[in-house]
C-alpha positions in Angstrom: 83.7 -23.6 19.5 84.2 -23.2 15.5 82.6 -20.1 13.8 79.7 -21.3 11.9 81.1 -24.8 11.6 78.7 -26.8 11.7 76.6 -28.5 9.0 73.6 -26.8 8.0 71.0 -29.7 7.8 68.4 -27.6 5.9 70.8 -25.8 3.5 71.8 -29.2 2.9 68.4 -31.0 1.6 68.5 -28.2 -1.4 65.3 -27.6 -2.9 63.4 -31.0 -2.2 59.2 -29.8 -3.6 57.1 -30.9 -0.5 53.6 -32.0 -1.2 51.6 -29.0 0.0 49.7 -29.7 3.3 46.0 -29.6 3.0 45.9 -27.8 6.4 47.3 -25.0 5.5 44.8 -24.8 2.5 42.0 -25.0 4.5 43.9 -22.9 7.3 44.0 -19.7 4.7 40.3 -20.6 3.4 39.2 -20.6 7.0 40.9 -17.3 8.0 40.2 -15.7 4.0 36.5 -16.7 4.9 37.0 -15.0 8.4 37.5 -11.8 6.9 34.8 -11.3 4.6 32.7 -12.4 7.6 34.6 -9.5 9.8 34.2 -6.9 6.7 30.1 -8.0 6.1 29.4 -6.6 9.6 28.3 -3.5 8.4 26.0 -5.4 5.9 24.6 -7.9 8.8 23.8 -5.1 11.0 21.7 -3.3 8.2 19.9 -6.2 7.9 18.9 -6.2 11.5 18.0 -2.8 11.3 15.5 -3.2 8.1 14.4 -6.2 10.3 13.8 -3.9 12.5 11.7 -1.5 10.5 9.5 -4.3 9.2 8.8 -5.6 12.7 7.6 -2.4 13.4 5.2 -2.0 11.2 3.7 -5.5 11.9 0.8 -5.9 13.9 2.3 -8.2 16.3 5.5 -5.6 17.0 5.7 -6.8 20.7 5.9 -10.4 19.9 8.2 -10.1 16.7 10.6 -7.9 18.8 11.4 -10.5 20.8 12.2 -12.8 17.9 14.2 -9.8 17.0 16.3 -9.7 20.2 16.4 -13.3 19.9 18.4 -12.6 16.2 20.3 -10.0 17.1 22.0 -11.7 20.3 22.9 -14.9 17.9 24.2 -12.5 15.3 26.5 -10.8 18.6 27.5 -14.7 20.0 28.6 -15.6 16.2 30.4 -13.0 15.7 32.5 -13.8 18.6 32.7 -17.2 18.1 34.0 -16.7 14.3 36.6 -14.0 15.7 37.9 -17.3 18.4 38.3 -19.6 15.8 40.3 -17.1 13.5 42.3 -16.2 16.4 43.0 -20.2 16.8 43.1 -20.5 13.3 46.0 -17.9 13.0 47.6 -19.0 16.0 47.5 -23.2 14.6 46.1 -24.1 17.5 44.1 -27.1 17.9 40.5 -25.5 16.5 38.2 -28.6 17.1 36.4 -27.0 20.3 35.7 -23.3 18.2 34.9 -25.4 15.2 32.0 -26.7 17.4 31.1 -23.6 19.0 31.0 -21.9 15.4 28.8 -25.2 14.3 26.3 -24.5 17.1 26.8 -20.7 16.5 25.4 -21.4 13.3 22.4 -23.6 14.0 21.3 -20.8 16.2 21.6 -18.5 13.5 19.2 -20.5 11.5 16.9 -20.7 13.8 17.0 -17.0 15.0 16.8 -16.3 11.2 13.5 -18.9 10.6 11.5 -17.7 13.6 11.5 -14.4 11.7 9.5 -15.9 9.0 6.7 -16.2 11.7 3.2 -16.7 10.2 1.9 -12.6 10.8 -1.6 -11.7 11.6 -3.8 -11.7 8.8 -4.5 -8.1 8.5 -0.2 -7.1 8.1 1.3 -5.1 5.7 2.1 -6.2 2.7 5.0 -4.5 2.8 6.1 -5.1 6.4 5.9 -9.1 5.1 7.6 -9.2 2.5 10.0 -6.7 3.8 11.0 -9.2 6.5 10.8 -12.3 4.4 12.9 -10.8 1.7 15.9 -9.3 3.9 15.5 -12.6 6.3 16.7 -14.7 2.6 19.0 -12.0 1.8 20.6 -12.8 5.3 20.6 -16.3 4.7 22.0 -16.1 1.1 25.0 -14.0 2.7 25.8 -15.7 5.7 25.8 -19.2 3.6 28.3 -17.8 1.2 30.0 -16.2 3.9 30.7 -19.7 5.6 31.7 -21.3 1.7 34.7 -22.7 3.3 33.5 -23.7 6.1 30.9 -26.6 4.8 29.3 -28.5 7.7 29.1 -25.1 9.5 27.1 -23.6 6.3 24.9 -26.6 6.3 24.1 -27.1 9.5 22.7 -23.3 9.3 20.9 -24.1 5.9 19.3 -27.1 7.6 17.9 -25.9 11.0 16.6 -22.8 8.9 14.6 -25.1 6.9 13.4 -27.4 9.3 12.5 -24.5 11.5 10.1 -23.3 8.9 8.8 -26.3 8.5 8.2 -27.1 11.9 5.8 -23.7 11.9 4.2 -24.2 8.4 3.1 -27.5 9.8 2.2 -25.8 13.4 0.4 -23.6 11.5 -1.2 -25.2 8.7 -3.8 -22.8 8.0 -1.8 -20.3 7.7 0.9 -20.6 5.4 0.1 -21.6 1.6 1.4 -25.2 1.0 3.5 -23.6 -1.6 5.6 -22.0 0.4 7.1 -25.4 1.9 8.3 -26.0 -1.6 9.5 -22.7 -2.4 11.4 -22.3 0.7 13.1 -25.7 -0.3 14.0 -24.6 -3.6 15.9 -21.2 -2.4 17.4 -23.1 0.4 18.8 -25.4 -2.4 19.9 -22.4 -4.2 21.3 -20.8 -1.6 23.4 -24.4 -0.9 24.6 -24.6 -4.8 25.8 -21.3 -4.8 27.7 -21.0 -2.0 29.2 -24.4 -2.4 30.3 -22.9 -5.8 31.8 -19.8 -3.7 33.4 -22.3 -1.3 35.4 -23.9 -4.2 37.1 -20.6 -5.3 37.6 -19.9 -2.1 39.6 -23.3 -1.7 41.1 -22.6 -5.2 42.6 -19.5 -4.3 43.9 -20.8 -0.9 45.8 -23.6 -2.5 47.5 -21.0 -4.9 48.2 -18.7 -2.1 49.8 -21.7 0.0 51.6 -23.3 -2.8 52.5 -19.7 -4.0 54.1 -19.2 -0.6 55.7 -23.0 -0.5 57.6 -21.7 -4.0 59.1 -19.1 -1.9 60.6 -21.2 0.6 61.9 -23.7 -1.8 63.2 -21.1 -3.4 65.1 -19.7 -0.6 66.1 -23.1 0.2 67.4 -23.5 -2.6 69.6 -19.9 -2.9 70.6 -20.6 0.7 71.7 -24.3 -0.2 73.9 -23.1 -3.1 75.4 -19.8 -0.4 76.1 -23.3 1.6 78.2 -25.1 -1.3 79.9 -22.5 -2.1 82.1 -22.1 1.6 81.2 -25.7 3.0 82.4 -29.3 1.9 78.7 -31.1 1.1 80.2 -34.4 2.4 81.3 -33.2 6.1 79.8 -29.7 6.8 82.9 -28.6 7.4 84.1 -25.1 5.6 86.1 -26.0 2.2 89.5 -24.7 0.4 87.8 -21.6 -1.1 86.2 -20.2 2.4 89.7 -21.2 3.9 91.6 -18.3 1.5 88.8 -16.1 1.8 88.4 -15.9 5.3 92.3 -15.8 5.9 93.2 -13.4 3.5 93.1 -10.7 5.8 94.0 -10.9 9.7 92.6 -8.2 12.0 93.7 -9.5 15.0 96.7 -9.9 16.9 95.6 -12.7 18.8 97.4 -15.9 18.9 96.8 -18.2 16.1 97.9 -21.1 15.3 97.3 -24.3 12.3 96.7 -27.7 12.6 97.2 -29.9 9.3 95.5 -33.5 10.0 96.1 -36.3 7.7 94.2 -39.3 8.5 96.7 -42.5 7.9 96.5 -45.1 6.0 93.0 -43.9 4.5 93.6 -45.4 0.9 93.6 -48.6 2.8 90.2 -48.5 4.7 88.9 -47.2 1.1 90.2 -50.7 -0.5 89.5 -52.8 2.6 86.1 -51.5 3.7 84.8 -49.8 0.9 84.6 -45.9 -0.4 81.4 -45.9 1.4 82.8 -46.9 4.5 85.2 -44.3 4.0 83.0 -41.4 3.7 81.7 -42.3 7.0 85.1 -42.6 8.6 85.6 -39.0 6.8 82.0 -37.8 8.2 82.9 -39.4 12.0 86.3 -37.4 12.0 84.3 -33.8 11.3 81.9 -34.8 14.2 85.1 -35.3 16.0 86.7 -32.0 15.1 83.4 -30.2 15.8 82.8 -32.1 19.3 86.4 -31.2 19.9 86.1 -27.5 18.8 83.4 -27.0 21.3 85.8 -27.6 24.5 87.9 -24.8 23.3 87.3 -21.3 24.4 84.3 -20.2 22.6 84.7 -16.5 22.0 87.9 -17.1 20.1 86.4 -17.9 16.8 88.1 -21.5 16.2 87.6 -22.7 12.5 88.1 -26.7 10.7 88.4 -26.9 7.3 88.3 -29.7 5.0 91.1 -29.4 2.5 90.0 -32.3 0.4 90.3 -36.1 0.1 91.3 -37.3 4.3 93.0 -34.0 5.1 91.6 -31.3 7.2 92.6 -27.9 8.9 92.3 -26.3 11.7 93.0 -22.2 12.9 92.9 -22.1 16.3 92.8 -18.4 17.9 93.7 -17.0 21.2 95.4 -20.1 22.7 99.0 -19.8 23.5 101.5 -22.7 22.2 101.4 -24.7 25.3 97.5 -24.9 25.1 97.7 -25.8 21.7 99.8 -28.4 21.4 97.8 -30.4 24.4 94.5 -29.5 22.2 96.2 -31.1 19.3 97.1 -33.7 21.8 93.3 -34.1 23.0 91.9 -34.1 18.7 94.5 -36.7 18.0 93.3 -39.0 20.7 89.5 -38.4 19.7 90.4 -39.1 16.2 91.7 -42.4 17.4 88.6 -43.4 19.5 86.2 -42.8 16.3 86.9 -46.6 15.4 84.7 -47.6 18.5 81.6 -46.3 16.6 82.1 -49.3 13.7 80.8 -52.3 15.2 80.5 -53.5 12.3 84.2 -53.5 11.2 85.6 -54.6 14.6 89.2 -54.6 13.3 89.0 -50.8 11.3 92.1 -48.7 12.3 91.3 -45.0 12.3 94.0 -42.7 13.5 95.6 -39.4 12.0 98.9 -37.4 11.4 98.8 -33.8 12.9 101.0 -31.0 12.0 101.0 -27.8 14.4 102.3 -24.3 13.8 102.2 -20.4 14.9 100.8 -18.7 12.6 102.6 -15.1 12.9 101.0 -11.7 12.8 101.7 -10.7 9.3 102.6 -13.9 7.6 100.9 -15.2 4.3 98.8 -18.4 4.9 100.6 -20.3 2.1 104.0 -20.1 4.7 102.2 -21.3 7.8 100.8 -23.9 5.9 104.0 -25.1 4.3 105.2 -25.2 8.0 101.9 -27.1 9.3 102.7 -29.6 6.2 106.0 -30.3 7.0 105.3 -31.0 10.5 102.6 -33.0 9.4 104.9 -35.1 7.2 107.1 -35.5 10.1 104.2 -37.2 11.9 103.5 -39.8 9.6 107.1 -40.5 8.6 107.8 -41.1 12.5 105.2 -43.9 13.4 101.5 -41.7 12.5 99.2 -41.0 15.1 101.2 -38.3 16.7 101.5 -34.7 16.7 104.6 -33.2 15.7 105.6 -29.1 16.5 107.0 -27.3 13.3 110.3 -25.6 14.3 
């Protein structure tokens, strides 16, 4: 087969801007989100433990503990259910199923987090009351600007919160001051605002970071489409004139070598007849066929096709001896000749080409093994075309 012969469709497209793909924004807002969740453990756990403190110094200890427990395994099955979906997130997996078991994750927390606000005996501490009350709002403040980019999540939390303490204010009517109910709304309304503000920069700075990291890519796009131009013909794929000198002007091996110079016939013809369009194709059909015919050759020999410009072409065979080589000039020239079968659409096109063949000595300058390969070539065409004539 041909050493790095064959075109390089994404070298090829150059540096072509896609629109940036709003999953990967919210993909890197989601897992940016994840990690401030991971790094406020420390924070959520504090919590708990001033919970904790305040519970104990409640009257009703024994009852508030097991609201307690009731907290602290939602805060353990969230945790794990955040650290799925980042896991899915990072993996771009289909996340629809963690999303849900975050979702529910979260209305438990709001729950877990209201019952904590439960109406205490009349005779509590004033501290131990508003101890709890104000690390249970803290909680819920940092939790909701935790989950900024994950809305619906956020708000499902905010809203079972507050319909949780509802429910109990109006279990408990003579209890709880009819303020509170309006309070409560106002800071869960905060608490929404200001997260939702949060969850906007967060989406901000994930859209630079994604578009930041689509610039690269185009970028090396771009650098590795102009690496391609520079050794391969843009039209065929094939390598062009420069990479032909560079790659030839030195010879490390004294394996067999040997040229082929192909000169498709008559190609001014189909130009005029058919079109320059119709051309290029018959130019792009007769790489495909040089490459298609490349890969029956012995692979490990490093076979390479050329396209010299205008209908002519090259190829430096390696490693086959002249009897092998002239029948695998033999086999191109009759692929060449079959390419006309592909265009239905010109039933009466006449594709065919001239081939030259030559050893290429150990030692000898290109330029002489070409002039041979040319002459050869010539011979070809001047005898009838599609053949394959043997320089002397």
């Amino acid at each position: 087969m041909f050493t790095d012969s064959r075109f390089d469709d994404t070298a090829s497209q150059g540096l072509t801007r896609l629109a940036v793909d709003p999953f990967e924004i919210e993909r890197e807002a989601v897992i940016a989100m994840l990690e401030r969740e991971r790094r406020s453990v420390l924070a959520s756990m504090i919590g708990l433990a001033m919970l904790a403190a305040g519970v104990a110094m409640l009257p009703n200890a024994a009852a508030m503990t097991v609201l307690l427990l009731l907290r602290a395994a939602s805060f353990v099955y969230t945790h794990k259910a955040v650290g799925e979906l980042e896991r899915v997130m990072r993996a771009r997996k289909p996340a629809q199923s963690a999303r849900r078991v975050v979702l529910f994750a979260m209305c438990l927390t709001g729950i877990t987090l209201a019952l904590m606000l439960w109406p205490p005996p009349p005779d509590s501490s004033v501290v131990a009351v508003n101890l709890v009350r104000g690390v249970v709002v803290i909680v819920v403040t940092l939790i909701a600007v935790t989950l900024a980019a994950l809305p619906v999540a956020r708000d499902a939390m905010l809203a079972s919160f507050w319909l949780t303490v509802l429910g109990m204010i109006v279990l408990h009517p003579g209890v709880q001051h009819p303020a509170l109910v309006v309070m409560l709304a106002l800071i869960v309304i905060g608490i929404r605002i200001y997260s939702a503000s949060t969850g906007e920069h967060i989406q901000s700075a994930a859209k630079v970071l994604v578009e930041n990291r689509q610039l690269s890519e185009d970028l090396a796009d771009a650098l590795a489409h102009a690496e391609f131009l520079s050794w391969r013909d843009p039209l065929t794929g094939l390598f062009n004139r420069r990479k032909l000198f560079e790659e030839t002007r030195i010879e490390r091996s004294t394996q067999p070598r040997h040229l082929m110079t192909i000169d498709l016939d008559r190609f001014k013809a189909i130009n005029d007849t058919y079109g320059h369009g119709v051309g290029d194709h018959v130019l792009i059909a007769t790489a495909d066929a040089i490459r298609e015919w490349g890969g029956t050759l012995p692979a490990a020999a490093g076979h390479q096709a050329f396209r010299l410009g205008g209908e002519e072409f090259l190829v430096i065979t390696r490693g086959l001896d002249d009897g092998a080589a002239a029948d695998a000039a033999e086999r191109l020239r009759s692929a060449i000749a079959q390419i006309a079968r592909g265009f239905t659409e010109h039933p009466d096109i006449r594709i065919s080409a001239s081939i030259g063949l030559t050893g290429w000595r150990f030692g000898e300058g290109l330029d002489d093994a070409l002039l041979r390969a040319d002459a050869a070539c010539y011979e070809a065409k001047n005898t009838g075309r599609n053949r394959v004539r043997r320089a002397a």
